[in-house]
DSSP file (Angstrom, degrees, kcal/mol; ACC not computed):
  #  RESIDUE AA STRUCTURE BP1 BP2  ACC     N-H-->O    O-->H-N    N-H-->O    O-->H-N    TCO  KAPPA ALPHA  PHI   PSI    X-CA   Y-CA   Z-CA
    1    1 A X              0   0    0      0, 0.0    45,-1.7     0, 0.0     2,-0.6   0.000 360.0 360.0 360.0 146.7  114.3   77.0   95.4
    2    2 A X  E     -AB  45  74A   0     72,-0.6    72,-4.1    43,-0.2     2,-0.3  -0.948 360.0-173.0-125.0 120.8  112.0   75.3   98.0
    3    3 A X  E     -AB  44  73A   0     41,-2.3    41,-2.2    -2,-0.6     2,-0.2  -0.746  15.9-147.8-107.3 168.3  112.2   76.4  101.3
    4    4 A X  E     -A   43   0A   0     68,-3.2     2,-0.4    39,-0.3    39,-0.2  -0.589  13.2-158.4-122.8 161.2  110.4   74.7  104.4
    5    5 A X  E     -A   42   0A   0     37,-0.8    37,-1.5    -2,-0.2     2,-0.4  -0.893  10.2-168.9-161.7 131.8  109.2   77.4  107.6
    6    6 A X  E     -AC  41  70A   0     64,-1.3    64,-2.3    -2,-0.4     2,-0.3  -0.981   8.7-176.0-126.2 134.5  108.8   75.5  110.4
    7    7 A X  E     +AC  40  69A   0     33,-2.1    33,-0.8    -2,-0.4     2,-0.3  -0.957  15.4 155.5-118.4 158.7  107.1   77.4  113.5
    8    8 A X  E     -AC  39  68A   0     60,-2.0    60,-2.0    -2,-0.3     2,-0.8  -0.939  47.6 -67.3-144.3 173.9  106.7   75.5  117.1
    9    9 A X        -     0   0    0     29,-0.6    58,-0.3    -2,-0.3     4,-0.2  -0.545  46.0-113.4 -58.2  55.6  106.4   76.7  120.5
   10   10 A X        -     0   0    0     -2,-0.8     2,-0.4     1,-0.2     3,-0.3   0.718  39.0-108.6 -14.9 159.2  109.1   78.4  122.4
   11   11 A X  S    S+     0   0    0      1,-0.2    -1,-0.2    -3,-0.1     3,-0.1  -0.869 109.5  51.4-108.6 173.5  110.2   76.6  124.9
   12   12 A X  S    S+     0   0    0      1,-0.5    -1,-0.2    -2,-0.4     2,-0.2  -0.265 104.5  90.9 107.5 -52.1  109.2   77.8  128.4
   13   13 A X  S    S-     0   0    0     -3,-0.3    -1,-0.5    -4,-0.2     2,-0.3  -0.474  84.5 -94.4 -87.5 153.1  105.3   77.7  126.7
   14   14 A X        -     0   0    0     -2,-0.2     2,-0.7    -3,-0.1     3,-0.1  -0.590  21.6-149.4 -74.0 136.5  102.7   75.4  126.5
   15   15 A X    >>  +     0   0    0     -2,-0.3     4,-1.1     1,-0.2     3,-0.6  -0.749  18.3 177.7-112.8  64.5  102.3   73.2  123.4
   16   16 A X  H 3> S+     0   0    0     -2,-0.7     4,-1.6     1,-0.3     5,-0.2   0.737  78.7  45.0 -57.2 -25.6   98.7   72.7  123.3
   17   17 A X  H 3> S+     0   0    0      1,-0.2     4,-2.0     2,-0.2    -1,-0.3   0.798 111.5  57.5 -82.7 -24.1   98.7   70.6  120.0
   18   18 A X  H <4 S+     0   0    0     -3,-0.6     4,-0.4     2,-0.2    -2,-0.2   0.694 110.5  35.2 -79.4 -34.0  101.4   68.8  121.3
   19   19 A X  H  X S+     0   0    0     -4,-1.1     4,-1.9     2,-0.2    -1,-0.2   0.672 114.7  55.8-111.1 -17.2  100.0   67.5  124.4
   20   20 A X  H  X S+     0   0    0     -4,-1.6     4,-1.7    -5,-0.2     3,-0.4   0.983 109.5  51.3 -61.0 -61.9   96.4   67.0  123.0
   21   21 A X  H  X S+     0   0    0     -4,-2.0     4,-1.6    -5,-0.2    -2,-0.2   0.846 108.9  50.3 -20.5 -44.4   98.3   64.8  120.3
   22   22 A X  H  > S+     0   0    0     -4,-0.4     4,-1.1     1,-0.2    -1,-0.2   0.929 109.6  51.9 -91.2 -27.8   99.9   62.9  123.1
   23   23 A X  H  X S+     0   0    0     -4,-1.9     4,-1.0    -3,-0.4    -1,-0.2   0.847 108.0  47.9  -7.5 -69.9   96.6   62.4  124.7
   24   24 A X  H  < S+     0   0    0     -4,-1.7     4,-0.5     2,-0.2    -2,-0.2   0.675 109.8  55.1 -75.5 -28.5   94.9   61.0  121.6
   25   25 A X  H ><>S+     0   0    0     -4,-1.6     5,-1.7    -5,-0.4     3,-0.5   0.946 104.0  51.0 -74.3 -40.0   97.9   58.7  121.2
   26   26 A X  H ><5S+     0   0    0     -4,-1.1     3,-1.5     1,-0.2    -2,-0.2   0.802 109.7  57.2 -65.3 -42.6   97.5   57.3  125.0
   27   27 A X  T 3<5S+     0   0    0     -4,-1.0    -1,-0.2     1,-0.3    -2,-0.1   0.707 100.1  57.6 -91.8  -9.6   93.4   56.6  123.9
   28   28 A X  T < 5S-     0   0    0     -3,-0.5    -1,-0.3    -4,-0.5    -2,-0.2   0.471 124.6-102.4-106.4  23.3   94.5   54.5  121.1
   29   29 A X  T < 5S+     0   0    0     -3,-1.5     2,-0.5     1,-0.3    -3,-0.2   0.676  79.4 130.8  91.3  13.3   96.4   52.0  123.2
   30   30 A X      < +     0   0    0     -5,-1.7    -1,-0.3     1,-0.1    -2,-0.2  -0.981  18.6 161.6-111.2 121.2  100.2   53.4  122.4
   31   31 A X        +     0   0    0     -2,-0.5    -1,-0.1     1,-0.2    -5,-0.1   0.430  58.3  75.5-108.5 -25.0  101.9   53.8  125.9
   32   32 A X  S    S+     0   0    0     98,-0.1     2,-0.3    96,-0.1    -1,-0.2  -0.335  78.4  85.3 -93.5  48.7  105.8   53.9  124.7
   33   33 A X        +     0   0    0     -3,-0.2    95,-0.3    95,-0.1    -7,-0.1  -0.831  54.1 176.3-104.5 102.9  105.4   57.8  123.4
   34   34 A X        +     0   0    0     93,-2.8     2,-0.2    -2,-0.3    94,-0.2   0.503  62.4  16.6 -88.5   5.7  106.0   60.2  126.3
   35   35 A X  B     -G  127   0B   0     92,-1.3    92,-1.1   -13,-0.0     2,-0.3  -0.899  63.0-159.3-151.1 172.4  105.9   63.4  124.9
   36   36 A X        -     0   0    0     -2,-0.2     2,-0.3    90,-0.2    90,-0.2  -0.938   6.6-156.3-156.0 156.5  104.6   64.4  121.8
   37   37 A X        -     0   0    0     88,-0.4    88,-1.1    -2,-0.3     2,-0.3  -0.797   6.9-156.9-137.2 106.9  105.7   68.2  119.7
   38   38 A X  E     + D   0 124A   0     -2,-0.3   -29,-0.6    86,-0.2     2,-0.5  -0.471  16.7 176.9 -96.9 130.0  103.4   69.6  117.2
   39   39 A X  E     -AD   8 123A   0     84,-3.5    84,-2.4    -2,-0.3   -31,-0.2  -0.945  24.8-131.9-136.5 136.4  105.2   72.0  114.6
   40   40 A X  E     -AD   7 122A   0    -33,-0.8   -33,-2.1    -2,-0.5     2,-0.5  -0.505  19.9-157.9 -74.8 147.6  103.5   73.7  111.7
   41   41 A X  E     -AD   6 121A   0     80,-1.3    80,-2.4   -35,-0.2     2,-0.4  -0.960  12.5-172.9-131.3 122.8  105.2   73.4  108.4
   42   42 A X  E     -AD   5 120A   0    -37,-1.5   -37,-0.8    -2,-0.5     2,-0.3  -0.937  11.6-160.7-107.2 140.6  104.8   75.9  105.1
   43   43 A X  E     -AD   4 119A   0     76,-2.1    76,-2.0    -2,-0.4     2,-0.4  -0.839   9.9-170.7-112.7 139.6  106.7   74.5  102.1
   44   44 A X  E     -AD   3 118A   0    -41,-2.2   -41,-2.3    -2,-0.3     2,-0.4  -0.967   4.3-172.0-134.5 136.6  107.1   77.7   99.7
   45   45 A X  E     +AD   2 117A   0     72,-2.6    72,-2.8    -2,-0.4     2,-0.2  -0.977  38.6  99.6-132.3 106.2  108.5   76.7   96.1
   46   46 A X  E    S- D   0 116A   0    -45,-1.7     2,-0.3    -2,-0.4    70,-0.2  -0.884  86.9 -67.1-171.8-163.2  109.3   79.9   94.1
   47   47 A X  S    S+     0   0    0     68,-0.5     2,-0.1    -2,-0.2    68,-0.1  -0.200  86.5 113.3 -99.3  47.3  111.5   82.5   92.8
   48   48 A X        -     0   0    0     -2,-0.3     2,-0.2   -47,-0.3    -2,-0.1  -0.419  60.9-131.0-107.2-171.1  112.4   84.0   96.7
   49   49 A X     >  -     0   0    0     -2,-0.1     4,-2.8     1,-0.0    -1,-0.1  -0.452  34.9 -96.7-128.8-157.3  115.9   83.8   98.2
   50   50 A X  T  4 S+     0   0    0      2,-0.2     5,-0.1    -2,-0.2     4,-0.1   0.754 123.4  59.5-105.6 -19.1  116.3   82.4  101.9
   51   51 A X  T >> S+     0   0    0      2,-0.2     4,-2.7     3,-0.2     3,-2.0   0.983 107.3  45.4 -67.0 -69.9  116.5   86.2  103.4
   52   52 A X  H 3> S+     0   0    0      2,-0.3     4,-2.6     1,-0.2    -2,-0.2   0.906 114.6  53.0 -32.7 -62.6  112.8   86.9  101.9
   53   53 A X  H 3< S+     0   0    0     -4,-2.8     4,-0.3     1,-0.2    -1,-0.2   0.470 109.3  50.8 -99.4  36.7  111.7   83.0  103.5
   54   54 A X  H <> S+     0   0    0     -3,-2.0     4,-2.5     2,-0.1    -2,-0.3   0.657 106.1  51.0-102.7 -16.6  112.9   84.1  106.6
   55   55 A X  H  X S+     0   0    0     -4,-2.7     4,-0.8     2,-0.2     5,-0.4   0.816 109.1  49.0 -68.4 -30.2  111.0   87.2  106.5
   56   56 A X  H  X>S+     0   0    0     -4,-2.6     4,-1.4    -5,-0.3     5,-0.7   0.932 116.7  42.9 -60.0 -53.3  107.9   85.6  105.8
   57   57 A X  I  >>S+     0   0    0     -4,-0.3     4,-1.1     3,-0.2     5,-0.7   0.969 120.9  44.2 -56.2 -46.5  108.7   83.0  108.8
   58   58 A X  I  X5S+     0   0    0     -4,-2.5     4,-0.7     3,-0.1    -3,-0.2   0.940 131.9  21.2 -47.0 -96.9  110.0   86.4  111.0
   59   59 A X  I  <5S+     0   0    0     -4,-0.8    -3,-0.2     1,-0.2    -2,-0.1   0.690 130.9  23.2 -32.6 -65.4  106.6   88.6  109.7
   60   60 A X  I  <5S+     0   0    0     -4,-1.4    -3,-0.2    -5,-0.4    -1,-0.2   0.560 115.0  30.5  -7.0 -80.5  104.3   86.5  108.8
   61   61 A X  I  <<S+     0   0    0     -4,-1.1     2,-0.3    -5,-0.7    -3,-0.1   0.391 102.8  50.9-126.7  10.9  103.7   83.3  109.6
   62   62 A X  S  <<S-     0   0    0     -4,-0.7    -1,-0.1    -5,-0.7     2,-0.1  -0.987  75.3-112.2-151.1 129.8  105.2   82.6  113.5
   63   63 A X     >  -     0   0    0     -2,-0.3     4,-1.5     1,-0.2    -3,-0.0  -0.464  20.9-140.2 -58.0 136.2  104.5   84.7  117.0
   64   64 A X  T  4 S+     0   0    0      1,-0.2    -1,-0.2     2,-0.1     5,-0.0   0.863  94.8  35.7 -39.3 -35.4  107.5   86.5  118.5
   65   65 A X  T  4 S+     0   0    0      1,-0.2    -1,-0.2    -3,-0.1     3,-0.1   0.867 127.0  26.5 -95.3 -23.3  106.8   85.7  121.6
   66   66 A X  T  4 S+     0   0    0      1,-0.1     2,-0.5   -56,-0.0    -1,-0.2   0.595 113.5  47.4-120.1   2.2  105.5   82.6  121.8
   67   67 A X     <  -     0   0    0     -4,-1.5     2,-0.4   -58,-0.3   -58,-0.2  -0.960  58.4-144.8-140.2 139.5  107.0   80.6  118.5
   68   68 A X  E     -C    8   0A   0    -60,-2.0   -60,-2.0    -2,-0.5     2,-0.4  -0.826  14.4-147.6-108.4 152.9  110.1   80.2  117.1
   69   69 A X  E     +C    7   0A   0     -2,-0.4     2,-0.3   -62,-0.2   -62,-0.2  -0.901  14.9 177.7-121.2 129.7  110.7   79.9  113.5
   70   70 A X  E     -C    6   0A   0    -64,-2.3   -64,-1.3    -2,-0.4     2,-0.4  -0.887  14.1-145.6-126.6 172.2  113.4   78.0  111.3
   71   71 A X        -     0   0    0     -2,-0.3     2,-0.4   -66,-0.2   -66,-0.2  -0.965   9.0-168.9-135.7 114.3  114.0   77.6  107.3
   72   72 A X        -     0   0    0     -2,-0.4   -68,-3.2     2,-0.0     2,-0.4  -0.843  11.9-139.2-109.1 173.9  115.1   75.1  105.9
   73   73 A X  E     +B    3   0A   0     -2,-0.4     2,-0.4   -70,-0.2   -70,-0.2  -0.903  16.0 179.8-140.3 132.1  116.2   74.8  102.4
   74   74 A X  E     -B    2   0A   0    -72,-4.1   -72,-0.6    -2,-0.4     6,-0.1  -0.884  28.7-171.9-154.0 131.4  116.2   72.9   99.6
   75   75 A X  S    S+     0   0    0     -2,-0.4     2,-0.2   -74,-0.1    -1,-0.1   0.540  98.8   2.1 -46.8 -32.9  117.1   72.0   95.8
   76   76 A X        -     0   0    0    -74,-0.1   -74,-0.1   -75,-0.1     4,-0.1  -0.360  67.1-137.7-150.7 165.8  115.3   69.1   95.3
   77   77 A X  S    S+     0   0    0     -2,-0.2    -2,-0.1     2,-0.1     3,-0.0   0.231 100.9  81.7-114.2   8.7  112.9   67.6   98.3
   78   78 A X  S    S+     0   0    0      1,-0.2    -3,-0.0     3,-0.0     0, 0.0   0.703  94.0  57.8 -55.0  -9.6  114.4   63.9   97.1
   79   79 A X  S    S+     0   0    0      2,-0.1    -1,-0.2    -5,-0.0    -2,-0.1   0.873  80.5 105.8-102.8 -18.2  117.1   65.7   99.6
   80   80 A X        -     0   0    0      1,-0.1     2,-0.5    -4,-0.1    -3,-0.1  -0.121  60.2-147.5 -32.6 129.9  115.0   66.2  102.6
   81   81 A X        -     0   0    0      1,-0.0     2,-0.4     0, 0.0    -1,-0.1  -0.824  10.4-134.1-127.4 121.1  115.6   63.9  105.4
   82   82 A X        -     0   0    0     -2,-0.5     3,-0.1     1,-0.1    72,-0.0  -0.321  28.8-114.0 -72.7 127.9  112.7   62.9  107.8
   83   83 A X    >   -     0   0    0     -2,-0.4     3,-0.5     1,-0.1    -1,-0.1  -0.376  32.3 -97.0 -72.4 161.6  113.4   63.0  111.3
   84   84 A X  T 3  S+     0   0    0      1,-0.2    42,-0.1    41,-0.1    -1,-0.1  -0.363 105.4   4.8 -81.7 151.1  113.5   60.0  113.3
   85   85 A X  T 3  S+     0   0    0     70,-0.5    41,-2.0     1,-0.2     2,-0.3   0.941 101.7 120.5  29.8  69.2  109.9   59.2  115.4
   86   86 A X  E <   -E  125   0A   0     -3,-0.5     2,-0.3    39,-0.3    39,-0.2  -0.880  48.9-164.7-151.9 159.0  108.2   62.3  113.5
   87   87 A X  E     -E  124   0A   0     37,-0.6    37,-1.2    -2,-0.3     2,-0.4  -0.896  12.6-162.2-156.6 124.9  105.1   61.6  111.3
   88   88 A X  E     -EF 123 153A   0     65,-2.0    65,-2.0    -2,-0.3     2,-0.8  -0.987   6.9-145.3-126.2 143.4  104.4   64.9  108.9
   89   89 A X  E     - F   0 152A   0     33,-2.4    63,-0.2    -2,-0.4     2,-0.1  -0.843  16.6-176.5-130.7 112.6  101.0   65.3  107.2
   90   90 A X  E     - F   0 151A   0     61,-1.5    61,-0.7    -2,-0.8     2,-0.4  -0.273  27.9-121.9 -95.4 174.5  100.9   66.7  104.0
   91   91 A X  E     - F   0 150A   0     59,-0.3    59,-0.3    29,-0.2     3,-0.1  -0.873  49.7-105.4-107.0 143.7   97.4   67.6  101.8
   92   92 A X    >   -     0   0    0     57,-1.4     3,-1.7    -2,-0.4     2,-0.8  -0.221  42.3 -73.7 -75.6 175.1   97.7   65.6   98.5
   93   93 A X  T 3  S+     0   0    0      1,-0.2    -1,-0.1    57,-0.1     3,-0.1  -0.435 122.8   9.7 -57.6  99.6   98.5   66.8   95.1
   94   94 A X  T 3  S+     0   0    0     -2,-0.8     2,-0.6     1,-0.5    -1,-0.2   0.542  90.2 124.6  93.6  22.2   94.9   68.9   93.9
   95   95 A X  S <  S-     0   0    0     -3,-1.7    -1,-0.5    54,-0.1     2,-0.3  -0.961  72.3-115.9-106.6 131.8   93.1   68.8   97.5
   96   96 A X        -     0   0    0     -2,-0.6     2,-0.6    -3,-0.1    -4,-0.1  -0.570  24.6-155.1 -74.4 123.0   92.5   72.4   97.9
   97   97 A X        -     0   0    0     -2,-0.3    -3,-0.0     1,-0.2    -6,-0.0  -0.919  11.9-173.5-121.9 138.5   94.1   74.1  100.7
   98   98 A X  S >> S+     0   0    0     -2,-0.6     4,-3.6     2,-0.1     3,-1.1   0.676  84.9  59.3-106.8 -58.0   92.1   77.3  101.7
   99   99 A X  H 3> S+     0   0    0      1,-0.2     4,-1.9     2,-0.1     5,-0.2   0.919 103.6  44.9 -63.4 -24.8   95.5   78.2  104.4
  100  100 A X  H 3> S+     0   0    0      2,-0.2     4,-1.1     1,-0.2    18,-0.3   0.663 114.6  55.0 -88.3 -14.2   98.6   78.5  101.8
  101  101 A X  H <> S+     0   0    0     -3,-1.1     4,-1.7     2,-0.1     5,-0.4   0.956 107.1  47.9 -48.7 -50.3   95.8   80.7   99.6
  102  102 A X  H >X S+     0   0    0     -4,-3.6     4,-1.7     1,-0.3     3,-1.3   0.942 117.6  48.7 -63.4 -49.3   95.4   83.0  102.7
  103  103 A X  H >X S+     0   0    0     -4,-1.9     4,-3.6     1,-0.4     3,-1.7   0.951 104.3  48.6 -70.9 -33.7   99.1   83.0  102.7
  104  104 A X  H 3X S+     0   0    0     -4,-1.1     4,-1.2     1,-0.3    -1,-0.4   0.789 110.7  55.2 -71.1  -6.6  100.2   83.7   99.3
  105  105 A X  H <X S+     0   0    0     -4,-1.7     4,-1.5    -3,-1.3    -1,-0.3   0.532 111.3  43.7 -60.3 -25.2   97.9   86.5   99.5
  106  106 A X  H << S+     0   0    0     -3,-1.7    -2,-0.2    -4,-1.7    -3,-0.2   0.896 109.9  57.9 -90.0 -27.2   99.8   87.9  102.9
  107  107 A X  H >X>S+     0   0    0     -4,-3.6     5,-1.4    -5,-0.3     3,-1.4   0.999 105.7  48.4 -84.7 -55.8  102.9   87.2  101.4
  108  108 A X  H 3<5S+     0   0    0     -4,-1.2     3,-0.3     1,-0.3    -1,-0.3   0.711 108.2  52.1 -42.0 -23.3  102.0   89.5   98.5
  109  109 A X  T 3<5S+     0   0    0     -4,-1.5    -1,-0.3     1,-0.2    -2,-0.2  -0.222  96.0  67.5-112.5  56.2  100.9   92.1  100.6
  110  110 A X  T <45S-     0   0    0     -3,-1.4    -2,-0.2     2,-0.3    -1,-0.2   0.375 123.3-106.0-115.8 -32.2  104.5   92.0  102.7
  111  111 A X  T  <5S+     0   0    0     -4,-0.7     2,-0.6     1,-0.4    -3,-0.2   0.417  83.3 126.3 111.9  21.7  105.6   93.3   99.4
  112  112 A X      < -     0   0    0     -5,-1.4    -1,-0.4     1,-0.1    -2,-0.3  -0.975  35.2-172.1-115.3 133.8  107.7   90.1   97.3
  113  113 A X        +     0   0    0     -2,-0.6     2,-0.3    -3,-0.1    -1,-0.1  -0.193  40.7 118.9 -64.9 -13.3  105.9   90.1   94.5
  114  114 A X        -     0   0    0      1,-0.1     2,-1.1   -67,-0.0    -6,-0.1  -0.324  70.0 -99.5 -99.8 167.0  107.4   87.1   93.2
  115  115 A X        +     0   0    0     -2,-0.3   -68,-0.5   -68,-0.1     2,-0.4  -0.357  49.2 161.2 -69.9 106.7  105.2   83.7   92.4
  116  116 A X  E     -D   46   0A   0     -2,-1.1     2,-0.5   -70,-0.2   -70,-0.2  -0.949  33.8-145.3-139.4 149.2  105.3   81.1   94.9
  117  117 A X  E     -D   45   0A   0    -72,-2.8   -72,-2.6    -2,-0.4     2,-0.4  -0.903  18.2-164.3-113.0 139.5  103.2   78.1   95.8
  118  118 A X  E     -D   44   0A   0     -2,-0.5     2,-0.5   -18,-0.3   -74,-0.2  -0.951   1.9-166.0-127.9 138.3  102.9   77.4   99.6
  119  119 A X  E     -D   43   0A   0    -76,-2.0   -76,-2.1    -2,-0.4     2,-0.5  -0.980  17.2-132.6-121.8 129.6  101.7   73.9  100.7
  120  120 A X  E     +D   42   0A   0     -2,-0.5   -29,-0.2   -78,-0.2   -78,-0.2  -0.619  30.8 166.0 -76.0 129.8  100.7   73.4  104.2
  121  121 A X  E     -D   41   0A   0    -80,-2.4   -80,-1.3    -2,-0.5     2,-0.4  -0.586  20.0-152.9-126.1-172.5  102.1   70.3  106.1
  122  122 A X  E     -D   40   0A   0    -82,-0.3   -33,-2.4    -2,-0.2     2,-0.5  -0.990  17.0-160.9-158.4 140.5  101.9   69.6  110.3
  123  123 A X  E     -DE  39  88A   0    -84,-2.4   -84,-3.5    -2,-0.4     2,-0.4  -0.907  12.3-151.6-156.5 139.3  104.7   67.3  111.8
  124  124 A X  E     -DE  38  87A   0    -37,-1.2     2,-0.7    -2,-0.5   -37,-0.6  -0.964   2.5-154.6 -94.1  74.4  104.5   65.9  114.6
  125  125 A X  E     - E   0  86A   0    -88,-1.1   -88,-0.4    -2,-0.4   -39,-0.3  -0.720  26.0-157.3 -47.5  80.4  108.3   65.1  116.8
  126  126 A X        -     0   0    0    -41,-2.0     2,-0.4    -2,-0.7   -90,-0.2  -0.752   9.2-163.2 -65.3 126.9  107.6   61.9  119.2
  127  127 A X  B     +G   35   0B   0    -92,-1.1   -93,-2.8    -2,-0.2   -92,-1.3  -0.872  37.6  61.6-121.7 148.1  109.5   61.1  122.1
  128  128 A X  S >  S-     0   0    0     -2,-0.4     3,-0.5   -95,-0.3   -95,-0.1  -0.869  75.4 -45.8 143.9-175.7  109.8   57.7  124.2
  129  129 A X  T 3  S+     0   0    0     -2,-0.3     3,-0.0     1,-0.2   -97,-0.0   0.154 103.2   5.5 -90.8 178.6  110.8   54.1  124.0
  130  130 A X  T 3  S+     0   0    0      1,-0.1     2,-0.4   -97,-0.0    -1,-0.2   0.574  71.7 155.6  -4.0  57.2  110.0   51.4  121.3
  131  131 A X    <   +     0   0    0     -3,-0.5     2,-0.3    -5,-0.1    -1,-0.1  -0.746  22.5 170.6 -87.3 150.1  108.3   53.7  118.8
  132  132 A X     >  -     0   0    0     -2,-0.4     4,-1.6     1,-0.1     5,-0.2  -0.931  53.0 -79.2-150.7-175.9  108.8   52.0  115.7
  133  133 A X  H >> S+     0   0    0     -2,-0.3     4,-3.8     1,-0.2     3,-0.7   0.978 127.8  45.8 -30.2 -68.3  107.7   51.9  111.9
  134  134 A X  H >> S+     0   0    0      1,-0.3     4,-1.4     2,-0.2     3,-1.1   0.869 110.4  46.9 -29.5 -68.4  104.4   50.1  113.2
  135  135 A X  H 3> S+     0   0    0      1,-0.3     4,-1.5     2,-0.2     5,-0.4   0.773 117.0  46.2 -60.7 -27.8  103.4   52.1  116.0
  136  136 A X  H << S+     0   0    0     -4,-1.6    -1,-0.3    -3,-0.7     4,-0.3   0.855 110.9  52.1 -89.6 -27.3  104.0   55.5  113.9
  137  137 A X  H <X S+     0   0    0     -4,-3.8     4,-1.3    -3,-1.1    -2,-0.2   0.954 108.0  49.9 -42.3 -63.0  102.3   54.2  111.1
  138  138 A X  H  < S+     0   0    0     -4,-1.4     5,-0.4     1,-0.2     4,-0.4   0.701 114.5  47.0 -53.6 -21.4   99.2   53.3  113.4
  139  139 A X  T  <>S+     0   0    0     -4,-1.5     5,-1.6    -5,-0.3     4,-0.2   0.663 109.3  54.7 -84.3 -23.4   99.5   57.0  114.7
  140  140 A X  T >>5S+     0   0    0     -5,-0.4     4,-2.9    -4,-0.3     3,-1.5   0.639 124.0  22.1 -63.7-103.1   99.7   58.5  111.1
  141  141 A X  H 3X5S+     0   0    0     -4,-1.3     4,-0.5     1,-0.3    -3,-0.2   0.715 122.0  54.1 -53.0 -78.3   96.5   56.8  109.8
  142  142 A X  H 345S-     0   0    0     -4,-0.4    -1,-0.3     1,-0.2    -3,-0.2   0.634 135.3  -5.4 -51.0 -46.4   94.5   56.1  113.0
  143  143 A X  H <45S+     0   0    0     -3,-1.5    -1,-0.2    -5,-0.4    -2,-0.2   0.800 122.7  62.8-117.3 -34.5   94.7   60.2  114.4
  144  144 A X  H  <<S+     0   0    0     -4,-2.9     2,-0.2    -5,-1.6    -3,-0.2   0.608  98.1   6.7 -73.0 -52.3   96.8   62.1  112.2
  145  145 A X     <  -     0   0    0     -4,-0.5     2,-0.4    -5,-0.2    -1,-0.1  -0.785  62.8-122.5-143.1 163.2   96.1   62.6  108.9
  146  146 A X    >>  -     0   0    0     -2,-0.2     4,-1.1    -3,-0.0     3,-0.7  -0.922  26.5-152.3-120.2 121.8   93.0   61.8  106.9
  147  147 A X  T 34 S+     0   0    0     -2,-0.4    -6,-0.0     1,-0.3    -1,-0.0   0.383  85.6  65.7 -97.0  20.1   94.3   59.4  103.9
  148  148 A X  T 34 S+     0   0    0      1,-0.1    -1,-0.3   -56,-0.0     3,-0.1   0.876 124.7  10.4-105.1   1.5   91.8   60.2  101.6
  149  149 A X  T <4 S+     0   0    0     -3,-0.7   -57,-1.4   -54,-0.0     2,-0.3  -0.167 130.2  60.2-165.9  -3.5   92.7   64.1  101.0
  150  150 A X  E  <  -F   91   0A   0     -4,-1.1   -59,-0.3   -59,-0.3     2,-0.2  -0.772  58.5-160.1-123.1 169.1   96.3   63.7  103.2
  151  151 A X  E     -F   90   0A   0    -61,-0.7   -61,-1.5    -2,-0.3     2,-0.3  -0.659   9.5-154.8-150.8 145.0   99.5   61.8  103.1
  152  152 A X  E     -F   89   0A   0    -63,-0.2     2,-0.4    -2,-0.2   -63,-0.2  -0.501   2.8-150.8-115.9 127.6  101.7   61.3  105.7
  153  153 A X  E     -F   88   0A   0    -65,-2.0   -65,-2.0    -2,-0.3     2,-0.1  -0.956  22.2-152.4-122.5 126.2  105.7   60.5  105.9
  154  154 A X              0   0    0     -2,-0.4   -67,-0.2   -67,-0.2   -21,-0.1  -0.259 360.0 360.0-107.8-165.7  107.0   58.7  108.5
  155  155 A X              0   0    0    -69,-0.1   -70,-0.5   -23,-0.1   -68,-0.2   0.479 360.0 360.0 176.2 360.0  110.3   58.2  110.5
């Protein structure tokens, strides 16, 4: 099973990635996005059940206090459905990711024992008027992700 852990900000809190993001969009000449929502994403693909990766989101991987955590879950990821004006940035297939080691080492010492690979992603929620393929494209590649070690799914 492959589950997805999303953490973001409570709301009521400040979204510092989120408003530097919408910052950096405003310097590159894009005007229509008026808010911008940064949410971290761990993909874990393994032999756990969905109680276990919410206890890794719970324990783990998201502040009480200041982030809320969701799971989604999923058979396949041909079934995943990209939200509309959200940009996610994934690491490619054999670029080394140093944070989903640190985790599958924390997750072993939560106590599941079982084998899982966790890939770190970031997505990025955009709100405001005539965002479109283009404009989200130009925000992908221009700020977002680095395409030579990343790639980036749009919506």
């Amino acid at each position: 099973m492959i589950f997805e852990i999303e953490i973001k900000t409570k709301k009521g809190f400040v979204d510092p990635q989120g408003e530097h993001t919408l910052s950096d969009i405003a310097s590159i000449g894009i005007k229509d996005v008026s808010s911008a929502e940064y949410i971290a994403v761990y993909r874990l693909d393994g032999d756990i059940n969905k109680r276990q990766a919410e206890f890794i989101g719970k324990e783990l991987l998201s502040d009480k206090i200041t982030e809320d955590f969701a799971v989604k879950e999923y058979k396949d990821l041909k079934d995943k459905k990209i939200e509309k004006n959200s940009i996610e940035v994934w690491f490619k297939h054999g670029v080394t990711d140093t944070v989903s080691e640190s985790v599958v080492k924390a997750i072993k010492d939560l106590g599941i024992k079982e084998d899982i690979v966790v890939k770190t992603g970031k997505k990025y929620c955009l709100n405001g008027k005539n965002i479109d393929d283009n404009k989200l494209k130009k925000i992908a590649t221009g700020l977002l992700a680095n395409t030579l070690i990343q790639e980036y799914l749009i919506k």
